[in-house]
N, C-alpha and C positions, 0 to 999 in steps of 0.2 A: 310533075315534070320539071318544075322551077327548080324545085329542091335538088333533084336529081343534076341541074346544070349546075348548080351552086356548090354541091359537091366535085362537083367534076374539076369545077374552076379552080379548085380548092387543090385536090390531089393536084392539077401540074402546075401548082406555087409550088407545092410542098415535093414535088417530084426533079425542080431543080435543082443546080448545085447552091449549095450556102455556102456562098464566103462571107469573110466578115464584113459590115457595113458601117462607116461610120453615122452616127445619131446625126440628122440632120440633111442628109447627104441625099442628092436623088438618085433611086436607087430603081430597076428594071425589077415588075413584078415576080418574074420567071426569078430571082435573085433572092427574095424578101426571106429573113428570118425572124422568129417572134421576138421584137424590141419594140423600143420607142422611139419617139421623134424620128421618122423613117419619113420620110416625101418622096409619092409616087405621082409622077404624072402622066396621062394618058386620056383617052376619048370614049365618053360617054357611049356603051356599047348598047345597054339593057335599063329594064328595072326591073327591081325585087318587089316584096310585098308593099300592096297599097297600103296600106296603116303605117308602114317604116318609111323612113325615108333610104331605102336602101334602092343602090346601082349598082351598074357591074362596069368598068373602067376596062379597058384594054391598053395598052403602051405596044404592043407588037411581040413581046415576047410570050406574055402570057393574060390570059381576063382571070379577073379580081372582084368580089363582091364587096362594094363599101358600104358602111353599115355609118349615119349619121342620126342615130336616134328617131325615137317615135315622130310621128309626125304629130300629135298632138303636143307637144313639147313647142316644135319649131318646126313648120313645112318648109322645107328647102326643094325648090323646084329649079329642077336641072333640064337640058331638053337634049332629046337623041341627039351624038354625035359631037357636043360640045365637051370642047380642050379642057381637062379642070389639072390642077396640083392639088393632091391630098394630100397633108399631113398626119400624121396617128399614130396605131399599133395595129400588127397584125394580130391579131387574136385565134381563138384554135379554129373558127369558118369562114371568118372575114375579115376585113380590113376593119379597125373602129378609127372613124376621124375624129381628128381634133379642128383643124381645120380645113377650108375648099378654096384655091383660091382660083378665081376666074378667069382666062386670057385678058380678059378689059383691066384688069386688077384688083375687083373686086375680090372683098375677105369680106369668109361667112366661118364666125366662130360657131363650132357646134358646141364641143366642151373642153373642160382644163384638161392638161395631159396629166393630173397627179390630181389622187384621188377616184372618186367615185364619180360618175356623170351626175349631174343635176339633177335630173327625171331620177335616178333610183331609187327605189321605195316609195314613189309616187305611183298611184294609178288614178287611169282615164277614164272619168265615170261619163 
C-alpha cells in the first residue's frame, strides 16, 4: 500500500507541467524536472520505509517521497508536520537529498551532489 502511495506521488510530479528550473532555485514539487541542485520546501507529510530514512514532503502543490539514505548510514529523524528545505535531485521515484535544512537553521548533510553517495557499495551486516 506504501508503495502503491509512493508511486502515486510520483506520477503527479511527473503529470506536471516542466518548465525550466534554474539549479538552486526553489522550485514547487508539482514543477520539478530530473536535475540537480533543485530545493524543495515543504511539511513533513509521511514516512517511507523503516530501514531508509525516507519521507514524503508536501509544499501544496504536490507530495514527493525523499529518499536520504539508509538509516544505517546516518539516522535522520524528522517529526510529522515539520517545515524542512530539501536540496538534491529528483531521481526516476523520488527525491534523493543532498541536503535538509530545518526552520531553526539547522543543516543536516546527507551526501555530496557529485559522485556516488557514500553508503554505495557498502552493506549493513
Amino acid at each position: 500500500m506504501l508503495k502503491s502511495f509512493f508511486q502515486c506521488s510520483l506520477v503527479l510530479v511527473l503529470a506536471g507541467s516542466f518548465g525550466v528550473i534554474p539549479a538552486g532555485a526553489n522550485s514547487t514539487i508539482r514543477d520539478l524536472k530530473t536535475t540537480q541542485g533543485l530545493t524543495i520546501t515543504g511539511r513533513v507529510i509521511g514516512f517511507g520505509e523503516a530501514d531508509e530514512n525516507e519521507f514524503i514532503v508536501s509544499d501544496g502543490t504536490a507530495n514527493l517521497v525523499v529518499d536520504a539514505g539508509p538509516r544505517w548510514w546516518k539516522s535522520i529523524d524528522l517529526s510529522l508536520g515539520e517545515t524542512i528545505s530539501v536540496t538534491g535531485e529528483l531521481d526516476k521515484e523520488e527525491f534523493d537529498a543532498f541536503t535538509i535544512r530545518r526552520q531553526n537553521g539547522e543543516v543536516i548533510n546527507v551526501r555530496p551532489a557529485q559522485g556516488a553517495p557514500p553508503w554505495a557499495g557498502r552493506r549493513h551486516n
